[in-house]
N, C-alpha and C positions, 0 to 999 in steps of 0.2 A: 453248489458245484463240488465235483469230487478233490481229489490231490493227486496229482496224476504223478506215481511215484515209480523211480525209475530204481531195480534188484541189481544193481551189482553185482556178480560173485565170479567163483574159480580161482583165474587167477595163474600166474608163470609157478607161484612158490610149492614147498612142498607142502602144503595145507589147503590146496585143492580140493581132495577129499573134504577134507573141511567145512571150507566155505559152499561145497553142493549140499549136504548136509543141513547147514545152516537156511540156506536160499529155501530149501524146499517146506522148513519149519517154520519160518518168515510167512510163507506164501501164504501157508495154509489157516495162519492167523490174522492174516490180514483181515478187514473189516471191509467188505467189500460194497459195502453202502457207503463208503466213507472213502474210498480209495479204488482209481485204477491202477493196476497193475501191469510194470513194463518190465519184461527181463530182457537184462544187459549180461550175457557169458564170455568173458574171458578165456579162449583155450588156456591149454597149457605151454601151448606154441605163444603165449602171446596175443594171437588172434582175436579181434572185437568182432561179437553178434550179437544184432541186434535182434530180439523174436518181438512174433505178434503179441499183443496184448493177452494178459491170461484172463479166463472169462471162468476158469474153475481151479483147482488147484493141480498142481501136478503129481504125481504116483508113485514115482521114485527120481532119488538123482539123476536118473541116467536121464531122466525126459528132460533135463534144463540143461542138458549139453547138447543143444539143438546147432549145433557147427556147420550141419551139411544143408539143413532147413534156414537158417536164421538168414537175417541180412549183414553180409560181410561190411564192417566198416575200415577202412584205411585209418591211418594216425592222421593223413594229413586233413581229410573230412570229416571228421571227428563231430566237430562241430556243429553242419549242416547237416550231416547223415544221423548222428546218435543223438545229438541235442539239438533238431532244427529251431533255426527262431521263429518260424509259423509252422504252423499243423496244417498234416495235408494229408491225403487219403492213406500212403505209406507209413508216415509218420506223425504220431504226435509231441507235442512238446512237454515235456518231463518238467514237472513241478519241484520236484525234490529227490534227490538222488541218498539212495540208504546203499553204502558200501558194505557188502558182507565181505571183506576181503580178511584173510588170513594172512601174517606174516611179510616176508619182501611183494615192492611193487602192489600193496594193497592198503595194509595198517600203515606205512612206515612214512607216508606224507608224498609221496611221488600223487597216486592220483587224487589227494585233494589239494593239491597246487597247482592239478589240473582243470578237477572242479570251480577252484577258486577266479582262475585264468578268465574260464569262459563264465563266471559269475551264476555261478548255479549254488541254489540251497544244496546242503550234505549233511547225513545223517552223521553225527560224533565229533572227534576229536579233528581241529586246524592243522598245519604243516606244523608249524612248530612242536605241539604236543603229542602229534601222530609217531616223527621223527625221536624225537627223545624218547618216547615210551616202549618204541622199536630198539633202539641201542640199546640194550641193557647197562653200558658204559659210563653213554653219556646223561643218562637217566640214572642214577647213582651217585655219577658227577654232583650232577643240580640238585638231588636229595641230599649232601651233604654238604653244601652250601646253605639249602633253609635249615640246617641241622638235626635232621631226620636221622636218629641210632640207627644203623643198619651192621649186617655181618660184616668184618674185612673182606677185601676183594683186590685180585691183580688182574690186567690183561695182557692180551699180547697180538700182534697181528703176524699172519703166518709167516711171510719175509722175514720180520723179526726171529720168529721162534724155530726157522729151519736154517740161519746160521749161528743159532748155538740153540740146541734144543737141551743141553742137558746144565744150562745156566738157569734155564725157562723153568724147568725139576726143582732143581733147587732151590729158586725162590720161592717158589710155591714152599715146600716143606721147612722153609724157613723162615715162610711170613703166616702161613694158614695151618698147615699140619695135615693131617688126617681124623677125620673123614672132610673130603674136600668136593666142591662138584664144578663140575667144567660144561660149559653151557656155549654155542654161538651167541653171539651178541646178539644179533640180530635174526631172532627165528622165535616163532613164539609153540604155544603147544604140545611144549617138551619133550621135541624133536632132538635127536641127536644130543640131549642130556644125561651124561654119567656120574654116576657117585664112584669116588677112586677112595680105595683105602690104602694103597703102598703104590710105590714105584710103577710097579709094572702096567697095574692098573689106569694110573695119570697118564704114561706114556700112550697108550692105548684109549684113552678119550681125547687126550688132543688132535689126537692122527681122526677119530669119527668126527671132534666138533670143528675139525678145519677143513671135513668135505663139506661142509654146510653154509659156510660164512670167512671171512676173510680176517675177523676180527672173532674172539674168543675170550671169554671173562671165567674165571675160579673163584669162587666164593667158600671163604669156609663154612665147614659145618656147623649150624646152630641147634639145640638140644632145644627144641621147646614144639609147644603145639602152633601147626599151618592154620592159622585164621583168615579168615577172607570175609570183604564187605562190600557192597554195591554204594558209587555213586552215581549219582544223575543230577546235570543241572547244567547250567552256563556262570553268572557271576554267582550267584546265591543253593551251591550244589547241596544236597543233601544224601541221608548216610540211610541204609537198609540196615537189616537187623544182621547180626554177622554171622558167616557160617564157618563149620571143622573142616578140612580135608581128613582124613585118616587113611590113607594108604593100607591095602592087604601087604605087598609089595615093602621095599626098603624105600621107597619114592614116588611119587604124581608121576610115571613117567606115560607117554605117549598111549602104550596097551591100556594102560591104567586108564585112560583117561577114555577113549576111544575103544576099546576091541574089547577087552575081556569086563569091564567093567567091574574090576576088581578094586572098591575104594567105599570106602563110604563117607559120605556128605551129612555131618550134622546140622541141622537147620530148624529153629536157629544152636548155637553153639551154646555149651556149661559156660560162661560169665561171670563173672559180679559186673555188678553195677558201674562199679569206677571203672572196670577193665572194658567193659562196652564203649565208655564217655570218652576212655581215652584212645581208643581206637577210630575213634570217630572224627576226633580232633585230631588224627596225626592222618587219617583217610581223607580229609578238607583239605589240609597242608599240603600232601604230596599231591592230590588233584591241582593244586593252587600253583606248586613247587616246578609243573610245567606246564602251565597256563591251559589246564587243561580244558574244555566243554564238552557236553554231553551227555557222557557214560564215561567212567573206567569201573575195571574191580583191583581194589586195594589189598595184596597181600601181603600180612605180618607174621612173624614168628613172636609167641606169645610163650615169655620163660614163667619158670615155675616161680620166680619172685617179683611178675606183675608186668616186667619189662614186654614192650610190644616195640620187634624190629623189623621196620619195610623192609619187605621182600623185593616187590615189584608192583608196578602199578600194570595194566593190561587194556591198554585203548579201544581194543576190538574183542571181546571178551568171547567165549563161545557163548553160542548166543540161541541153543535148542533148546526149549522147555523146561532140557531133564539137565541142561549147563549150569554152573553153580549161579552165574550172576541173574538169570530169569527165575531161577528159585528162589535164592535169595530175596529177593523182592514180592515175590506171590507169596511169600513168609510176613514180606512186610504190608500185605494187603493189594496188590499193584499184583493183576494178572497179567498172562503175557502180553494178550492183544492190546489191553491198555497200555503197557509198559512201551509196545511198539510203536501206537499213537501219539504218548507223551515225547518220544522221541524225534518223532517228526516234527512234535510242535517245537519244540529246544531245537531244531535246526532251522527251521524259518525264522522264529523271532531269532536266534544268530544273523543269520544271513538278513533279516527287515533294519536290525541295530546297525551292521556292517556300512548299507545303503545310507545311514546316516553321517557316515562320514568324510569331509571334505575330501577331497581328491585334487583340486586345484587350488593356485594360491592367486 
């Protein structure tokens, strides 16, 4: 019997883009001896479609924003309409549901606590560790709590910071300094992320990173090299071989990453031995630090005397081929299609452990 697996993607956030991108690389790797294929598009309005099953792969983005074709689903049939409990000539029932969502309303635990609700397998990370890997905040929080070295950091929410913005300045340059970077909390893909070197500059990234998010974090500047490592797993996660970012740019930012391709990705990364061992132990940890399953990619700042300081962890990682966390891994002998397979499998046996447990007393 196949897996009858249901494509998530779009999305209300700004990584829309994105996550088509993503759906359409997914598709195309899929194993189609091994899996049917059901896409679920999100407009950008919010709006649930449901499409016919794909029987080949699609061409470009633009063919999985089938809005005006697909089957319109309400919130409140949700249920019967996108995940019937019986298959019936319209509809079949979705074995496992792989969320390609980017950013709010996707990563951040809203729809796998919807998942969860109507008790459907899901590709990645639970409400819990969806949410905290979203905040950047409160993910930082919980990082220094298992005692994970990371940069100093302040935040602020914009209520706060627009009846006294210029208390907001000062702390900053009196707790971090310059070079500092100001980031939404909540937004992933390095959207709306500035690097401020004076006054004028910070003023001028908080006014970009509060159109984006309600909540905003500054981190200071760390001097070391951007490491990054692939996990996958449930209780027993394990660690990919690690890669470089190296920016052309002063930063990973957005163009960088997406449009000009202006970066280069070492894979695997210059190492020693203990500095890979330890990277790996501390990529377990903050997987662990919020209860993570699945997949995350682990970013550290890696100083010139050995120190490796979490960055961030990345629940929904981009997830194309040529993304750092799929190469990463094809680095560690794990191609994509396999890598997508294995991930399936880590959300059923989630979701088969889940079924094992009492619910009534």
């Amino acid at each position: 019997m196949k897996i009858k697996v249901g494509l998530l993607y779009g999305g209300k956030s700004a990584e829309h883009q994105v996550s088509l991108q993503t759906a359409l690389a997914v598709i195309k790797a899929l194993d189609t001896n091994k899996f049917d294929i059901h896409p679920i598009y999100i407009s950008e309005k919010g709006e649930w479609f449901r499409g016919p099953q794909l029987t080949e792969p699609a061409a470009s983005p633009a063919e999985l924003q089938f809005s005006q074709n697909g089957t319109a689903v309400s919130p409140v049939a949700l249920n019967q309409n996108l995940f019937p409990a019986k298959a019936d000539e319209a509809n079949e029932q979705i074995d496992v549901v792989f969320p390609l969502l980017h950013g709010p309303n996707g990563e951040d635990g809203t729809v796998q606590g919807m998942l969860e609700l109507l008790n459907l397998p899901y590709v990645g990370n639970g409400v819990l560790a969806s949410a905290a890997g979203m905040d950047k905040v409160i993910m930082k929080n919980l990082f220094a709590q298992a005692g994970l070295e990371q940069a100093n950091y302040v935040s602020y929410i914009k209520s706060e910071w627009k009846k006294a913005p210029e208390e907001a300045y000062d702390k900053v340059e009196q707790e971090l300094g310059y070079p500092c970077f100001v980031k939404p909390a909540n937004l992933g893909s390095s959207v709306g992320i500035s690097k401020c070197k004076d006054r004028a500059s910070l003023e001028k990234a908080f006014a970009e990173a509060f159109d984006y998010d309600r909540k905003i974090i500054i981190e200071e500047g760390i001097i070391g090299r951007e490491i990054e490592i692939g996990v996958i797993g449930n209780d027993e996660p394990i660690c990919s071989v690690v890669g470089e970012v190296a920016p052309k740019k002063e930063f990973y930012d957005y163009k960088a990453k997406y449009e000009d391709g202006d970066t280069d990705m070492m894979i695997p990364a210059q190492v020693t031995e203990e500095e890979y061992e330890l990277i790996k132990e501390l990529a377990i940890k903050s997987f662990k630090a919020i209860d993570g399953s699945g997949l995350v990619r682990a970013d550290f700042f890696l100083t010139e005397d050995g120190r490796a300081l979490i960055n961030e962890v990345n629940t929904m990682p981009g997830f194309t081929p040529y993304s750092m966390f799929p190469l990463l891994w094809k680095h560690t002998g794990v191609e994509y299609p396999e890598l997508i397979g294995r991930l399936v499998e880590l959300a059923l046996e989630r979701h088969e452990g889940k079924q094992q447990i009492k619910h009534t007393f």
